[in-house]
Structure formats: C-alpha cells, structure tokens
C-alpha positions as CSV (number, residue, x, y, z in Angstrom):
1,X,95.2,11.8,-206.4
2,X,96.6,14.8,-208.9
3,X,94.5,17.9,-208.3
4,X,93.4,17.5,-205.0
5,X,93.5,20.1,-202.6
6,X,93.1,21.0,-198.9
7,X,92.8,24.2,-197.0
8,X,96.2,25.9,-196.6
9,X,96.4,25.7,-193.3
10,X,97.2,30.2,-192.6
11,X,94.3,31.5,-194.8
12,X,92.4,28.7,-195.2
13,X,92.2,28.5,-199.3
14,X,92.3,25.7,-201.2
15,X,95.9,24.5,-202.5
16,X,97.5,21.5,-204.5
17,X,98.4,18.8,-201.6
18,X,101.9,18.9,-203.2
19,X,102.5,22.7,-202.8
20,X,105.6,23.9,-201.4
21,X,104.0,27.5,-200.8
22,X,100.5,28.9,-200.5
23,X,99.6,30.9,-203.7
24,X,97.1,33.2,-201.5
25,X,99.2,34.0,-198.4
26,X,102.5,33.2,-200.0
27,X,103.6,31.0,-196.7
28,X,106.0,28.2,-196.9
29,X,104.5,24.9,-196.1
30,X,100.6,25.6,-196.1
31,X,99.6,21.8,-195.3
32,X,101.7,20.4,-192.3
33,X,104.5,22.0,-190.2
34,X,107.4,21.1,-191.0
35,X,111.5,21.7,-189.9
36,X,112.6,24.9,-192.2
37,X,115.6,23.5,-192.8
38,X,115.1,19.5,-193.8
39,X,111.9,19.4,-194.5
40,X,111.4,16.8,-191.3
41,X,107.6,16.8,-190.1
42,X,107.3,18.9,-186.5
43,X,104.8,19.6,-184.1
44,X,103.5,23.0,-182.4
45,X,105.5,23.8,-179.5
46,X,109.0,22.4,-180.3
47,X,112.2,24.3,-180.5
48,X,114.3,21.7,-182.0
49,X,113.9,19.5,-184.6
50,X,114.4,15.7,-183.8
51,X,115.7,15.1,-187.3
52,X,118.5,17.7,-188.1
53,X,118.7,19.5,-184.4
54,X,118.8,22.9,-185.6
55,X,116.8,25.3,-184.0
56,X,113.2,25.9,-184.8
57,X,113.0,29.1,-183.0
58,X,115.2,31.9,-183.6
59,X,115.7,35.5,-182.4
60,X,115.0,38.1,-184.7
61,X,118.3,39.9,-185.6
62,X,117.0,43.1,-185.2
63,X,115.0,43.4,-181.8
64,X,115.4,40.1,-180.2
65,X,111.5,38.4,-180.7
66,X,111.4,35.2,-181.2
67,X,110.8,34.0,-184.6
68,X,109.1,30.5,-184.8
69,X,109.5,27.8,-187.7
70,X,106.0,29.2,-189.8
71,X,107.5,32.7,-189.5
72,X,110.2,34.3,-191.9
73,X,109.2,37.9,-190.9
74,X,109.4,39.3,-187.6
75,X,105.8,39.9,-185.9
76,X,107.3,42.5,-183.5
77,X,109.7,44.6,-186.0
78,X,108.5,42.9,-189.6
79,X,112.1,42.7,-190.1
80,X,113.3,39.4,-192.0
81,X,114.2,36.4,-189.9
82,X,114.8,33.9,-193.0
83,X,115.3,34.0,-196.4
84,X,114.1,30.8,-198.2
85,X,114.8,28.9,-201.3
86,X,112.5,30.0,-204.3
87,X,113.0,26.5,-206.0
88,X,112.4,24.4,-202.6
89,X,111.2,26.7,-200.0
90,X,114.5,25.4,-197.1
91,X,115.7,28.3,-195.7
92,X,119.0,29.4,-196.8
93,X,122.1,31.6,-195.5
94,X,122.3,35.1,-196.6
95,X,124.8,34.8,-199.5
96,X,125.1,31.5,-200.3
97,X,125.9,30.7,-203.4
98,X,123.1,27.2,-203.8
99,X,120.6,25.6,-201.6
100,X,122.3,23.2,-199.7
101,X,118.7,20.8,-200.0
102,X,117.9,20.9,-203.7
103,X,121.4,22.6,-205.7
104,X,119.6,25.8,-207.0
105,X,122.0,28.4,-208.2
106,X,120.9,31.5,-206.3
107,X,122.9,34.6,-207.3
108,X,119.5,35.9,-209.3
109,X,117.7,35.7,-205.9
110,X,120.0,37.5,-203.9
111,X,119.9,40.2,-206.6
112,X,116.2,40.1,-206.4
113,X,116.7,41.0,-202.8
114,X,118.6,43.5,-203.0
115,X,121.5,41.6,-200.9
C-alpha cells in the first residue's frame, strides 16, 4: 500500500516502507538489515554475506574497531568507515567515479565530501 509506514528500526519514527534512508536519524536501511553492498537481506550476527561474500564487518581504518553492516561511522573514533551512495544508499569506494549498483555519477559527492 503507497504511504504506509513502519517504525525505522534505530530511532523508532515512522518512515515510508520503501525508504532507502531514515529522514530522522539519517541511517541507511531503517526497515530490515540488509548486505551494504547488494542490497541482499542479512541477519544480526553475520560477518559475511551469503549473497555477494563481502565482508559485513570491517575494521575501522583509523583505530582498528570493528565496524558492523548498520554502522558507517566508527563508535570508538567517529571516524568514517563507509561512504555510501546518495542516489541508492550501497556503499561505494572512496573515489569512484559511479555506483557500481545503480550508475550514479558521483564526482558532486566526493566534492561534497571534501575528498
């Protein structure tokens, strides 16, 4: 049904069920855990994801901490862990040029970020 919404499932508001990011907390993927990089439904606890295998914990570059799949910021150091997509929210490689999931042309982000 268009319009209906559920509890974004950091903070709790309500948000579209087809909403890529949470307009309140500003976290990826408010409804249902998913794989950062395809997208791929996961569940608490795993490390890998069983659709693309690519990690879904990572050490923060800075200080070591690991960074889980819901996290783009370090909790220990706040530094950033991942940069993601502003058109599709899949996490992308410093510098690329487009999104490898949906095409979008990110020089103007990396601009935005300073990088």
């Amino acid at each position: 049904m268009v319009g209906y919404k559920k509890p974004c499932r950091f903070c709790g508001n309500l948000v579209d069920e087809l909403s890529a990011m949470c307009p309140f907390c500003n976290r990826a993927h408010p409804l249902q855990s998913v794989c950062p990089y395809c997208m791929a439904p996961i569940s608490p606890g795993w490390t890998v994801c069983n659709a693309c295998a690519k990690p879904l914990v990572i050490p923060c570059p800075r200080c070591g901490a690991p960074a889980g799949p819901d996290s783009d910021v370090c909790e220990r150091c706040r530094s950033v862990v991942r940069y993601r997509c502003p058109t599709c929210v899949a996490v992308v490689m410093p510098g690329a040029k487009k999104c490898d999931r949906c095409g979008a042309k990110l020089k103007e982000y990396w601009k935005s970020k300073g990088l």
